[in-house]
C-alpha positions as CSV (number, residue, x, y, z in Angstrom):
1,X,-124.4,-134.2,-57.8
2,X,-124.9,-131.0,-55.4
3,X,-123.1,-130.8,-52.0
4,X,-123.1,-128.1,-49.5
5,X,-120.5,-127.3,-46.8
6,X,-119.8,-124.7,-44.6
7,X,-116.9,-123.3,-42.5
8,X,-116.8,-120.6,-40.3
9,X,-114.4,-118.2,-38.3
10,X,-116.5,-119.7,-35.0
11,X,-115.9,-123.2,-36.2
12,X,-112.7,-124.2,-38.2
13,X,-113.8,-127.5,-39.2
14,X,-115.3,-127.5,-42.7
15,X,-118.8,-129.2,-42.6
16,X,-120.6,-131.7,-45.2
17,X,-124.3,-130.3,-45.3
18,X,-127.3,-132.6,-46.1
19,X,-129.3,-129.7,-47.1
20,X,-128.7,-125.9,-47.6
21,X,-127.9,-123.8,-44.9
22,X,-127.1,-119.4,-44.7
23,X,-123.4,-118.9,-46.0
24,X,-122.1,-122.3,-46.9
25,X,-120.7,-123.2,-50.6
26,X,-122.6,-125.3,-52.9
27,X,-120.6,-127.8,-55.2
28,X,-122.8,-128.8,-58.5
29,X,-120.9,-131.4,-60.1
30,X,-122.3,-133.0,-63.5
31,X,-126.1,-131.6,-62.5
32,X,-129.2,-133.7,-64.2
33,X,-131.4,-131.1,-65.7
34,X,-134.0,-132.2,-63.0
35,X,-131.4,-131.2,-60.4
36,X,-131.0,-127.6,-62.6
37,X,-134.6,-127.0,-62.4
38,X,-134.8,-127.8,-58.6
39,X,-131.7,-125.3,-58.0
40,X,-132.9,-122.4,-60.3
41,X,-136.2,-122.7,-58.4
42,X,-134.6,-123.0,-54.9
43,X,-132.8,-120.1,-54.7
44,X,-134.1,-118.3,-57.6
45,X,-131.9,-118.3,-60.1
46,X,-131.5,-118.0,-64.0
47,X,-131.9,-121.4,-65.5
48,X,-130.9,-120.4,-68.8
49,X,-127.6,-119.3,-66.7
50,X,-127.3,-122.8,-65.4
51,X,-127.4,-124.4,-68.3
52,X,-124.6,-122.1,-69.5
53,X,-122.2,-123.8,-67.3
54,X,-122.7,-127.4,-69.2
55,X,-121.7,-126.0,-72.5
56,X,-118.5,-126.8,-73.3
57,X,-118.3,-124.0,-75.7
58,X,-119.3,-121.3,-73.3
59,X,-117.7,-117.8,-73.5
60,X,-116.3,-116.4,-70.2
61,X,-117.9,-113.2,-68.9
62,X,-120.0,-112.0,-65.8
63,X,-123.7,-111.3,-65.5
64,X,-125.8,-109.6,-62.7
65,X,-129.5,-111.3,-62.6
66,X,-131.9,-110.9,-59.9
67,X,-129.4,-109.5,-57.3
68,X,-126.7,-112.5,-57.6
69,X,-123.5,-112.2,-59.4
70,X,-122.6,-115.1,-62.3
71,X,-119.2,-115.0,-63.1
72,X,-118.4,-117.6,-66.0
73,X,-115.0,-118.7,-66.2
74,X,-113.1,-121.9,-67.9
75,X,-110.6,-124.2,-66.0
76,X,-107.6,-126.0,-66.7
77,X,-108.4,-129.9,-67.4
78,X,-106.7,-132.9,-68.4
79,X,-108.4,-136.0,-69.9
80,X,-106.8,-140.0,-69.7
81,X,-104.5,-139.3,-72.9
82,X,-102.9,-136.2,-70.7
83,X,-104.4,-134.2,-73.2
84,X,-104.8,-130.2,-71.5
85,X,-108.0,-128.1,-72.1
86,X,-110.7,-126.5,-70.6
87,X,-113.9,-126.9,-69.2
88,X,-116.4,-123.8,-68.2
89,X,-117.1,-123.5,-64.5
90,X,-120.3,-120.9,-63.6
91,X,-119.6,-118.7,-60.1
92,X,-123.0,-117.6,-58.6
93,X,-122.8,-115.4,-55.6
94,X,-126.3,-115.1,-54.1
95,X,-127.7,-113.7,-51.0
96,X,-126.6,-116.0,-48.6
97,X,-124.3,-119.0,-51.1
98,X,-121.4,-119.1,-53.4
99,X,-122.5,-122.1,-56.0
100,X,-119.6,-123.3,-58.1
101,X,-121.3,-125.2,-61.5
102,X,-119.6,-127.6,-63.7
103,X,-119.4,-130.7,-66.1
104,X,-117.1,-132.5,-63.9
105,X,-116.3,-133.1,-60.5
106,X,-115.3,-129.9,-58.4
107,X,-113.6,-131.9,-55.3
108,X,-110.4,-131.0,-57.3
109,X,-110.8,-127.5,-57.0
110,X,-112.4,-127.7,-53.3
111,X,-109.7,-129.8,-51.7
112,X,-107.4,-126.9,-52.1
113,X,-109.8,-124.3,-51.2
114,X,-110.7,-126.2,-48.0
115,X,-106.7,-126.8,-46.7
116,X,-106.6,-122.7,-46.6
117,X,-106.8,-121.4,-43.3
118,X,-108.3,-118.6,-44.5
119,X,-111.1,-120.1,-46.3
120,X,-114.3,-119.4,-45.0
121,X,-117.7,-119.8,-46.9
122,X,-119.1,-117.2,-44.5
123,X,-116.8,-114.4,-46.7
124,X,-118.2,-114.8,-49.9
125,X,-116.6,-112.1,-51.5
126,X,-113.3,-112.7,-50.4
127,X,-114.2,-116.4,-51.3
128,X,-114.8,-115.6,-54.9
129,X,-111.4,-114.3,-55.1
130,X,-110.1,-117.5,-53.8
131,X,-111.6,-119.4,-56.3
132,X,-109.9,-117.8,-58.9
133,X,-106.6,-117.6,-57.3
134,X,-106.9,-121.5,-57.3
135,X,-108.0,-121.5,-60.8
136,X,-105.3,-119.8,-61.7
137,X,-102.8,-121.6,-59.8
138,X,-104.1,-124.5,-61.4
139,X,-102.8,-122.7,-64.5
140,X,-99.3,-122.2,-63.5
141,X,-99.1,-125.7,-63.0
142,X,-99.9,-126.8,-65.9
143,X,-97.5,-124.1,-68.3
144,X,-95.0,-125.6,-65.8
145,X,-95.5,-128.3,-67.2
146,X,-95.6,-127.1,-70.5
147,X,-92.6,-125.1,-70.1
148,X,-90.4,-127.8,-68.8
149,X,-91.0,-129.7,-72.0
150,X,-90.7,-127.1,-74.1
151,X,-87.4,-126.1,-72.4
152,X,-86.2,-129.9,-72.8
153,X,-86.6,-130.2,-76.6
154,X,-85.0,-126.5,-77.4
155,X,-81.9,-128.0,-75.5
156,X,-82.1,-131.4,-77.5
157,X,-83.5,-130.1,-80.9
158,X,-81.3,-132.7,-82.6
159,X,-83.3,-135.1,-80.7
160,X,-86.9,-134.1,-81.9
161,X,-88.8,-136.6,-83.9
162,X,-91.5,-135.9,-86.4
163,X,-94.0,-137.4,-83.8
164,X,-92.8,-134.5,-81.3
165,X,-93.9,-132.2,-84.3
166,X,-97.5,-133.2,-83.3
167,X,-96.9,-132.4,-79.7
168,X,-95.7,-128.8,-80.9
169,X,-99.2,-128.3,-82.6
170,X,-101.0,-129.7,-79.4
171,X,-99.1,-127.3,-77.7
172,X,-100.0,-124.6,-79.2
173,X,-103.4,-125.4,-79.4
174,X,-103.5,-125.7,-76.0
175,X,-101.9,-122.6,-75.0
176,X,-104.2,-120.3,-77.4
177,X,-107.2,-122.1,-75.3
178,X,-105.4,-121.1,-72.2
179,X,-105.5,-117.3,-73.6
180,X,-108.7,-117.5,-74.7
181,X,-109.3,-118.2,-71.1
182,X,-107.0,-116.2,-69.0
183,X,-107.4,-112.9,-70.8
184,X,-111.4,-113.1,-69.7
185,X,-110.7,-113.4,-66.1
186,X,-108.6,-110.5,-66.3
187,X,-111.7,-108.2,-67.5
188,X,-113.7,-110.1,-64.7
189,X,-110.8,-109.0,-62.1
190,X,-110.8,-105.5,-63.4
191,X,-114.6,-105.5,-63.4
192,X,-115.1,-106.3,-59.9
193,X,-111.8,-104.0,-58.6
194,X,-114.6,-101.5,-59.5
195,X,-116.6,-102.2,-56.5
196,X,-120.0,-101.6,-58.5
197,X,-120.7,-105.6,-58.8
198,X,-119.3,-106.7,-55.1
199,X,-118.5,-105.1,-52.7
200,X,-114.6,-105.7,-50.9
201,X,-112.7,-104.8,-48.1
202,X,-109.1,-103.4,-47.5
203,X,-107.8,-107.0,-47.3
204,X,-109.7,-108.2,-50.5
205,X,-108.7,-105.4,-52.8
206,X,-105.1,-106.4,-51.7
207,X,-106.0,-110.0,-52.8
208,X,-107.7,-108.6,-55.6
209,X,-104.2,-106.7,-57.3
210,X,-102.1,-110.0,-56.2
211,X,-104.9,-111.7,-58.4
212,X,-104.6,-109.2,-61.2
213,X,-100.7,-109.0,-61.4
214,X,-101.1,-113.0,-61.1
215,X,-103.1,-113.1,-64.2
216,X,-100.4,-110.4,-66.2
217,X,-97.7,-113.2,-65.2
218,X,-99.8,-116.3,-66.9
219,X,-100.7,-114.6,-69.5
220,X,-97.1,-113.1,-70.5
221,X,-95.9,-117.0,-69.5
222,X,-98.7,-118.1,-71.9
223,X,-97.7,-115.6,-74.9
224,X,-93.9,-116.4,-74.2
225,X,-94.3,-120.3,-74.1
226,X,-96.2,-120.1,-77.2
227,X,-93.7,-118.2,-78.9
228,X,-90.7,-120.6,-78.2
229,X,-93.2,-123.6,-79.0
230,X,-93.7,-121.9,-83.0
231,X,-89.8,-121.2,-83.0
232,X,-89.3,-124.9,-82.0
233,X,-91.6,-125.9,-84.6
234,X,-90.6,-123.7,-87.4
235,X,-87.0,-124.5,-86.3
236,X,-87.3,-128.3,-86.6
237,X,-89.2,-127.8,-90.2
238,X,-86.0,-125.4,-91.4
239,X,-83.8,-128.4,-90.2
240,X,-85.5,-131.2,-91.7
241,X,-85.7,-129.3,-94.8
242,X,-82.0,-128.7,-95.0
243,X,-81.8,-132.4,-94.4
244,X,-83.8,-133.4,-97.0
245,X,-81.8,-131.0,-99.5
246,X,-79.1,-132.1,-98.5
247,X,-80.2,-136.1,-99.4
248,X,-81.4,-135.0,-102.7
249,X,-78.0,-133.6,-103.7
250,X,-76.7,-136.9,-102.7
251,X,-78.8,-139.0,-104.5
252,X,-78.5,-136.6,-107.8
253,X,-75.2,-136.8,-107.8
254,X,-75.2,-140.6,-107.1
255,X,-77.6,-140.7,-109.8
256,X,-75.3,-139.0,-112.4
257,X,-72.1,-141.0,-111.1
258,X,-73.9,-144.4,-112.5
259,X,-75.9,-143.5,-115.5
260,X,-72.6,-142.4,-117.5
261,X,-71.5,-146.1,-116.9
262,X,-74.5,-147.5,-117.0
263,X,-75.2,-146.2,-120.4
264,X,-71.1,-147.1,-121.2
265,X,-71.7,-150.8,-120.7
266,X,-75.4,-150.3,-122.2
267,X,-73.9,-149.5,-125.6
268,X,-71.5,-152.6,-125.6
269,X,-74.8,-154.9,-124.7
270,X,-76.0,-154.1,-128.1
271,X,-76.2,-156.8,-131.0
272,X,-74.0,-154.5,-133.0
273,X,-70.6,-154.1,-134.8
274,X,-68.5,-151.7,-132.2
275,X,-64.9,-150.6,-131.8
276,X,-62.9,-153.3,-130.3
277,X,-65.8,-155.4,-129.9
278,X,-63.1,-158.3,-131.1
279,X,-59.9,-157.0,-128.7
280,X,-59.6,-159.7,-125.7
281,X,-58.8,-156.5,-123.5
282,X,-61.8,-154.5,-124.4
283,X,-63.2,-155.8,-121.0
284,X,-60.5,-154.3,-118.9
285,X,-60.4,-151.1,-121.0
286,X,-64.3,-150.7,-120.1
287,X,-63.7,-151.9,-116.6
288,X,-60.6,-148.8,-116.3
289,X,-62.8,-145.8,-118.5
290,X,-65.8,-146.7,-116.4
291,X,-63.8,-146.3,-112.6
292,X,-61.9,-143.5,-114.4
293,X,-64.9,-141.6,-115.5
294,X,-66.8,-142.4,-111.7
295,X,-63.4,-141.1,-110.5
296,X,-63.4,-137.4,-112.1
297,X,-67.7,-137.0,-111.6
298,X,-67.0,-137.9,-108.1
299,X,-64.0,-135.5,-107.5
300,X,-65.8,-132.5,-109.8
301,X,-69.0,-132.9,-107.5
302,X,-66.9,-133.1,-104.4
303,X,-65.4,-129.9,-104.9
304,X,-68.7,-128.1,-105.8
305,X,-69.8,-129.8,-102.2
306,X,-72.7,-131.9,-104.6
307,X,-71.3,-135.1,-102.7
């Protein structure tokens, strides 16, 4: 699906092209390769490039092909399960359109961009930067989230369940993705501050440092929330394996507390001639050495905290 709009200091509204006009923003969303081919040959572009953007595997970086800019970057996604991950999304800036490329529907990104009053597709440089300062608020949202759950089972670790042991892992999964994606913007931003790629003004390179300092903070949040997810984890594993000593000490000593008896009673079940085997009391007198000898195990074991 391609869509083009356009918005304009001269006209506030943001317009739904049919077709492609000078300094709108083109929205590819789940392209055909038919609609690829028509695109690359349209406004002359790399098709290998394109493709790029469909692989979910792609590596973030920034290319400069036949005077347009292709900045590849990876947002923040979440699929039914509320699973987090990312997706690549391709940046073109051409001579006249910013083209955002993507396996999935970009209205999610655009219906931010396009409540900012200081949107305008006619800025394409300063709209690149807005891009990514929505891609990365997109990723303080979700290490909110994150965070908040994190910060919930460090304050309830008595409540954490071997199931929550999986979330941990998903956790940390999903915050090493979030690295391996946020650290690559960060070379893009410093790449562009250089002014060799695109070209800014006074109010950009301000947006461009709030952009950069932005991406320190999510990165730090990212290291730091991983960190207390592996403490969580490692602490819950420490715990559980106390616990599980602590049964097995039980149960030994539980064990040795009824074999002595067991093997008591186990000798008078014999077929065999044994001491008082005849007495009428002998029953009692097993019944009182057996509770006797359960006694002293259990007090000996007790005080060598076995029990």
């Amino acid at each position: 699906m391609i869509n083009y709009y356009k918005r304009s200091i001269k006209n506030l509204n943001i317009k739904s092209l049919k077709d492609y006009k000078e300094d709108c923003i083109i929205l590819v969303s789940t392209p055909s390769d038919n609609e690829l081919d028509n695109l690359a040959l349209k406004f002359h572009l790399e098709r290998d490039l394109l493709s790029d953007a469909l692989d979910p595997y792609e590596v973030p970086r920034m290319e400069l092909e036949k005077n347009a800019v292709y900045a590849f970057a990876r947002i923040p996604s979440e699929d039914n399960n509320n699973r987090s991950s990312t997706i690549p999304l391709l940046i073109i800036v051409g001579g006249g359109f910013l083209m955002l490329v993507a396996k999935k529907d970009l209205d999610f990104l655009f219906k931010d961009l396009r409540k900012r009053k200081d949107f305008f597709t006619t800025q394409q440089t300063r709209s690149f930067l807005q891009i990514f300062g929505e891609i990365q608020a997109d990723y303080g949202q979700m290490l909110t989230k994150i965070n908040k759950k994190i910060n919930y089972f460090s304050l309830n670790i008595d409540e954490i369940k071997d199931k929550d042991i999986s979330n941990f892992i998903n956790f940390e999964i999903t915050l090493n993705e979030f690295l391996s994606a946020l650290i690559p913007i960060r070379h893009t931003l410093n790449n562009t501050s250089h002014g060799k790629i695109l070209s800014f003004s006074e109010d950009d390179v301000e947006i461009l440092e709030d952009l950069r300092l932005q991406n320190e903070q999510l990165i730090e949040r990212c290291k730091s929330n991983l960190t207390n997810s592996t403490n969580l984890r490692q602490a819950y594993e420490v715990i559980s394996t106390s616990r599980l000593n602590r049964t097995m000490k039980l149960l030994t000593g539980m064990t040795v507390i009824l074999a002595l008896p067991t093997m008591v009673t186990s000798f008078y079940g014999m077929n065999v001639t044994l001491p008082y085997a005849q007495s009428p009391f002998v029953f009692w007198g097993i019944l009182i050495f057996i509770f006797a000898l359960v006694g002293v195990l259990f007090i000996a074991f007790r005080g060598r905290k076995l029990l």
